[in-house]
C-alpha positions as CSV (number, residue, x, y, z in Angstrom):
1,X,-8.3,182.6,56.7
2,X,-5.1,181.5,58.8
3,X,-4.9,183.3,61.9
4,X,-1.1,184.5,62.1
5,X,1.2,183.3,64.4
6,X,2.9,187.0,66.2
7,X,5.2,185.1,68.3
8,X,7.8,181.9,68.0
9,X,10.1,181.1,70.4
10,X,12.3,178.1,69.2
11,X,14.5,176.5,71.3
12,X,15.0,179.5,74.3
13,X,17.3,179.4,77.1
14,X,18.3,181.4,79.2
15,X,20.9,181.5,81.9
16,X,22.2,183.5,84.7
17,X,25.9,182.1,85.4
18,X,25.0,178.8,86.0
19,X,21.1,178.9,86.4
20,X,18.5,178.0,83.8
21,X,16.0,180.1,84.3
22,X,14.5,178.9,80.9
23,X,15.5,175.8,79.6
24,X,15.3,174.8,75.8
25,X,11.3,175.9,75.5
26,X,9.1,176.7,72.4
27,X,6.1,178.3,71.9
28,X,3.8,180.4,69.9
29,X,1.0,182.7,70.4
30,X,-1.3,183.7,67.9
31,X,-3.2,186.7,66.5
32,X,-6.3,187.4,68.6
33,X,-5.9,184.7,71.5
34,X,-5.1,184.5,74.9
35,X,-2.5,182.2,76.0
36,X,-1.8,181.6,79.6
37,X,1.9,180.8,81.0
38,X,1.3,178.8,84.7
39,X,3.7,177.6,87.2
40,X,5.2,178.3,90.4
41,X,7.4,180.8,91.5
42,X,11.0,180.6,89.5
43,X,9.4,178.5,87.0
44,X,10.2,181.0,84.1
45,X,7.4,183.1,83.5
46,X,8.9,186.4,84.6
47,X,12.0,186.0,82.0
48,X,10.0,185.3,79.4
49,X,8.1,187.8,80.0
50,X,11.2,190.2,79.8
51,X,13.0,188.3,76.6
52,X,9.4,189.1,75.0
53,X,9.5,193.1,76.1
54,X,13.2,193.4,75.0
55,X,14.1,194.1,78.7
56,X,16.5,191.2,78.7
57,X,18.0,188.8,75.7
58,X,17.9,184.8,75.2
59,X,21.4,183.1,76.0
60,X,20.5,180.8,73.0
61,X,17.4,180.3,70.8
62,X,15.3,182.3,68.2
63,X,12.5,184.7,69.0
64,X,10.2,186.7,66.6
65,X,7.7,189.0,68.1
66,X,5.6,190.4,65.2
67,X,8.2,188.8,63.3
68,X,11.2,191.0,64.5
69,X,13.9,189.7,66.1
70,X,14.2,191.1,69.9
71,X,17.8,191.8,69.8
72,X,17.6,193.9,67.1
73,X,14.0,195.4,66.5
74,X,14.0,196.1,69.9
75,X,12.2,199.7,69.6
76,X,9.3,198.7,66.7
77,X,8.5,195.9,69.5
78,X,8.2,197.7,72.7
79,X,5.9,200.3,70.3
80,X,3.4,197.6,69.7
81,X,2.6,196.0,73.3
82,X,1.3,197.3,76.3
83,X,2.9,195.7,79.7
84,X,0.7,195.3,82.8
85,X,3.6,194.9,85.4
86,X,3.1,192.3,88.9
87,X,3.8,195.7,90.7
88,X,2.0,198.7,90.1
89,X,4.7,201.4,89.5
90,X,2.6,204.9,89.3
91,X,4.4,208.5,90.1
92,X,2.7,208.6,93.3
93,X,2.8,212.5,93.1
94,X,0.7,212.9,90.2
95,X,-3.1,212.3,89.6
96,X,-5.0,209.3,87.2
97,X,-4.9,212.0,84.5
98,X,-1.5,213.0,84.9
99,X,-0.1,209.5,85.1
100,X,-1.5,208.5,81.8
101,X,-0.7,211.9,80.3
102,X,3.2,211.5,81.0
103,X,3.3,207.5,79.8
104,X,1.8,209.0,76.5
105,X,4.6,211.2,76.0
106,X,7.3,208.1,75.9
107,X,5.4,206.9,72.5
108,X,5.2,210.3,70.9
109,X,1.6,210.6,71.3
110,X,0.4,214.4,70.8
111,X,-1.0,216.3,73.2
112,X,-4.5,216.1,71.6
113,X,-5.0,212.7,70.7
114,X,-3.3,211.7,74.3
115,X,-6.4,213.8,75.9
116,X,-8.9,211.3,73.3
117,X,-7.2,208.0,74.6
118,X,-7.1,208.8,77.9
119,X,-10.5,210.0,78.3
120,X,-11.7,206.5,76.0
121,X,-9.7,204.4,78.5
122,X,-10.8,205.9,81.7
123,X,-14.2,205.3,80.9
124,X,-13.0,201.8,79.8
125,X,-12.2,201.1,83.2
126,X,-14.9,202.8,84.9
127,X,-11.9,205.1,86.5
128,X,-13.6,208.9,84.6
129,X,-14.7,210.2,87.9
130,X,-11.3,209.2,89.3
131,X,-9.5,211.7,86.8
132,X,-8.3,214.2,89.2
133,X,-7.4,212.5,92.3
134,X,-4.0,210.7,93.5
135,X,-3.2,207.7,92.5
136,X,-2.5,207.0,96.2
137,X,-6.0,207.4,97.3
138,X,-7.6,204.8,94.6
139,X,-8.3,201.5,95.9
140,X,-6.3,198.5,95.1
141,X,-8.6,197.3,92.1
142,X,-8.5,201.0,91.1
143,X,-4.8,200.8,90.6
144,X,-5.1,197.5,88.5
145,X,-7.4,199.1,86.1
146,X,-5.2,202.0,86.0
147,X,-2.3,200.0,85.2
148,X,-4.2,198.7,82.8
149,X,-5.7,201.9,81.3
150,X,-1.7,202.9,81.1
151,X,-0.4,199.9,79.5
152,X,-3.1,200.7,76.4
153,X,-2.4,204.5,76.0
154,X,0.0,203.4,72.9
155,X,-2.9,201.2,71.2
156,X,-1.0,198.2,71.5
157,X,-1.5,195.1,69.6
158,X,0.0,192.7,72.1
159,X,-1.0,193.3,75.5
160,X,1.2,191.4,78.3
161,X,-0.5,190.7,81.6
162,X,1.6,189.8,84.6
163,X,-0.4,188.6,87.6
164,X,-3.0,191.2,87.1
165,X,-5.1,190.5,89.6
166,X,-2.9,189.3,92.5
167,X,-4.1,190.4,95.8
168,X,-7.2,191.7,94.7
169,X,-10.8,190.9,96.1
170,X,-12.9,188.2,94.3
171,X,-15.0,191.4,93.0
172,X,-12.6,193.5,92.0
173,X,-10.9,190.2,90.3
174,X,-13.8,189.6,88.0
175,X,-14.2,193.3,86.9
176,X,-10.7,192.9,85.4
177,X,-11.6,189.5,83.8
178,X,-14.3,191.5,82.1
179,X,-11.9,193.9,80.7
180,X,-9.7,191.5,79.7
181,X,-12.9,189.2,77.8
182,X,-13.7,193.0,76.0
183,X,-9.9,193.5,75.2
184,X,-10.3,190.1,73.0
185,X,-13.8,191.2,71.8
186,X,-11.9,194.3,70.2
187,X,-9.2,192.2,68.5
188,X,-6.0,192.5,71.2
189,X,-3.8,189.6,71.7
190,X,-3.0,188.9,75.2
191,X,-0.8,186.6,76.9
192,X,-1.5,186.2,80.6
193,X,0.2,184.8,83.9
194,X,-1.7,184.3,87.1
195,X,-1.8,182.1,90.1
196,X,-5.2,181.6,89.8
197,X,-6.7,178.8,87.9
198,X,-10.3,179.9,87.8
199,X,-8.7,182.5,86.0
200,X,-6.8,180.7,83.2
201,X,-9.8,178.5,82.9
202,X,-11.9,181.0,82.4
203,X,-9.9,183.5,80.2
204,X,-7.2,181.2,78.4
205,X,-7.6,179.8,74.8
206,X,-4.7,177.8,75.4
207,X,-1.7,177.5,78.2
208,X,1.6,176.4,79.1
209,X,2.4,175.1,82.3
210,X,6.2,175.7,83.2
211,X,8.0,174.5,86.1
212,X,11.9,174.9,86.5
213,X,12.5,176.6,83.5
214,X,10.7,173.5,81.4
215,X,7.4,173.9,79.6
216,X,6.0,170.5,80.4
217,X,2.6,170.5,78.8
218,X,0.3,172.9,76.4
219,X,-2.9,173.3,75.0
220,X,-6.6,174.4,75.7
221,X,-7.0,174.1,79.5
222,X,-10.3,171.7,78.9
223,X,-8.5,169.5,76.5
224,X,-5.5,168.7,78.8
225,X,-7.4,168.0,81.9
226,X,-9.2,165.4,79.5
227,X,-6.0,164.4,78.3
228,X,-3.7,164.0,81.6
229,X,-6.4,162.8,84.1
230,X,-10.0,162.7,83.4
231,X,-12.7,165.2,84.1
232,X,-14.1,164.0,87.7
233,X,-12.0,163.9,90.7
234,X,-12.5,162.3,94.3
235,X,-10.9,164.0,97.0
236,X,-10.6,161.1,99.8
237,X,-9.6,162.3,103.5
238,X,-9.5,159.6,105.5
239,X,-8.5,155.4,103.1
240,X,-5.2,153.5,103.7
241,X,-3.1,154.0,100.7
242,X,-2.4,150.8,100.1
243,X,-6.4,149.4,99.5
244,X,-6.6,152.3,96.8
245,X,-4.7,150.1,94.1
246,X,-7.7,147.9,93.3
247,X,-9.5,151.7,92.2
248,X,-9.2,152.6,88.2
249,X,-8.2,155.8,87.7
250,X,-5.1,158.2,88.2
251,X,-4.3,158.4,92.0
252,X,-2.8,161.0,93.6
253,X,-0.8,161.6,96.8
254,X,-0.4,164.7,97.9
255,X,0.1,166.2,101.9
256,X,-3.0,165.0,103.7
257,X,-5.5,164.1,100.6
258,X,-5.8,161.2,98.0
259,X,-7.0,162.5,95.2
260,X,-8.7,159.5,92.1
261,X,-8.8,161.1,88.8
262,X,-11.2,159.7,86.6
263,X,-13.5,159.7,83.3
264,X,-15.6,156.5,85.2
265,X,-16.8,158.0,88.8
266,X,-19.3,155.6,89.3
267,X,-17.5,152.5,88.7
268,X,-14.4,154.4,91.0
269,X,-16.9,155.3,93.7
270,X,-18.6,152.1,94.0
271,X,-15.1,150.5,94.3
272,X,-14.2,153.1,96.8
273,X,-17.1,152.6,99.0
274,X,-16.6,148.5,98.7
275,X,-12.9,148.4,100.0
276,X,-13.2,151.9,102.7
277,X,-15.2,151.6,105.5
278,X,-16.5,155.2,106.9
279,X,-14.8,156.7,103.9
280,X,-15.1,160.7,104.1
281,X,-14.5,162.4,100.1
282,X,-16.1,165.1,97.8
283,X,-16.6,164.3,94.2
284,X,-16.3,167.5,91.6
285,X,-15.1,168.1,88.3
286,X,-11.1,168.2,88.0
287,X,-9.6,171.2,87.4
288,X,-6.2,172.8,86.3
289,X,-4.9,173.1,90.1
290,X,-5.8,169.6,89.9
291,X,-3.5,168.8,86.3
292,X,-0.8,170.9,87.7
293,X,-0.5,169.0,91.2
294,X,-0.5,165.7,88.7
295,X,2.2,166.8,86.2
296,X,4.8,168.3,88.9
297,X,3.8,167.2,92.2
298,X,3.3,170.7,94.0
299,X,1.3,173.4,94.0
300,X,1.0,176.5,91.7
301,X,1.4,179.2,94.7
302,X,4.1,177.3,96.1
């Protein structure tokens, strides 16, 4: 059975006077995966993000969420996703409870089945004995899962998650991960931005790195690491650039490291140690901080 294809962007821009915050891109997700979008700060994310929710409109392009057009089926598509913000953005004067209760009224939901959902996703995020008190006193992982809990009160079929798990302790970070692993489990579509690689990596069935508005590469985070620069990196501290040419692989130079991408460490390493005297380097697997520093020069947090 073909898996359906619930989003296509062909061709988007979009401008602010004379800015490109999104220039000329496609992509697609699909039913039941998780796609990650990656890149630095201004890189894009955020406005696709909002040309997606219908918060803001394409200067140029085509876009079909669910196969509805986002200028003009505006209302059917905000009804079938739930949007986990970068900020959390409770009532701070209400409770857990009464949070949820009032973002179930702006779909319709009755007063009975609201009660069902929230109680369901409360103990889907381990929040039930939380119920009563103020959002203000719940930790910061508390108020992830919350936002969270709130952004699936409408059953949504597309669930959008912006940074969800920036600023939050490495614990509290996988407990969302696990969430978001069961969300998929249970048939949800996701589409995910973070800063974090080990994240993407771990969660994402396929990405798209952006930077400046471009989409530069795609695909399943594995595959593209094999594809761009090889699975084993050396991490060199302390060898003159200009003895490093005589060393196969992809070479790297970025602030104070030299960094030898590679699908042959032995033959690199045994060159390395021939040509560098007192040479000081770690050898592990390359990663998608790793790809990303190789395809744009820079660093995903920068």
């Amino acid at each position: 059975m073909t898996t359906q294809i619930i989003i296509e962007g062909f061709n988007i821009s979009k401008n602010y006077d004379s800015f490109k915050a999104l220039d000329n891109i496609n992509f697609f997700v699909k039913e039941g995966e998780i796609v990650g979008f990656l890149g630095p700060n201004g890189a894009g994310k955020t406005t696709l993000i909002k040309l997606i929710t219908c918060t803001s409109f394409k200067t140029s392009g085509k876009l079909k969420v669910f196969g509805l057009d986002t200028e003009k089926d505006q209302k059917k598509i905000k009804a079938l996703i739930g949007l986990v913000p970068q900020d959390n953005n409770f009532d701070p004067d209400f409770t857990v409870y009464e949070n949820l209760l009032v973002f179930s009224r702006y779909f319709g939901i009755k007063r009975d089945e609201a009660e069902k959902r929230i109680q369901n996703l409360l103990n889907f995020v381990g929040l039930q004995n939380k119920r009563d008190e103020k959002v203000t006193d719940l930790s910061g992982g508390m108020k992830r899962k919350l936002i969270i809990a709130r952004s699936l009160i409408n059953d949504p079929e597309l669930i959008i998650l912006d940074e969800p798990t920036t600023g939050l302790d490495p614990q509290a970070r996988r407990k969302i991960w696990e969430m978001i692993e069961d969300l998929k489990k249970n048939g949800k579509t996701i589409i995910l931005t973070t800063h974090y690689m080990e994240e993407a990596e771990k969660l994402c069935d396929r990405i798209y790195i952006m930077d400046a508005g471009k989409i530069i590469t795609w695909g399943n985070p594995k595959e593209l690491i094999i594809k761009h620069i090889g699975t084993e990196t050396i991490e060199i501290y302390n060898c003159e650039d200009v003895k490093l040419n005589e060393i196969k692989g992809k070479k790297i130079f970025f602030k104070d490291r030299i960094y030898i991408h590679t699908d042959n460490k032995k033959e690199a390493l045994e060159m390395l140690t021939d040509i560098c005297e007192n040479i000081k380097f770690t050898v592990r697997p390359t990663n998608l901080e790793d790809l990303f520093i190789y395809l744009t020069g820079k660093e995903l947090k920068e």
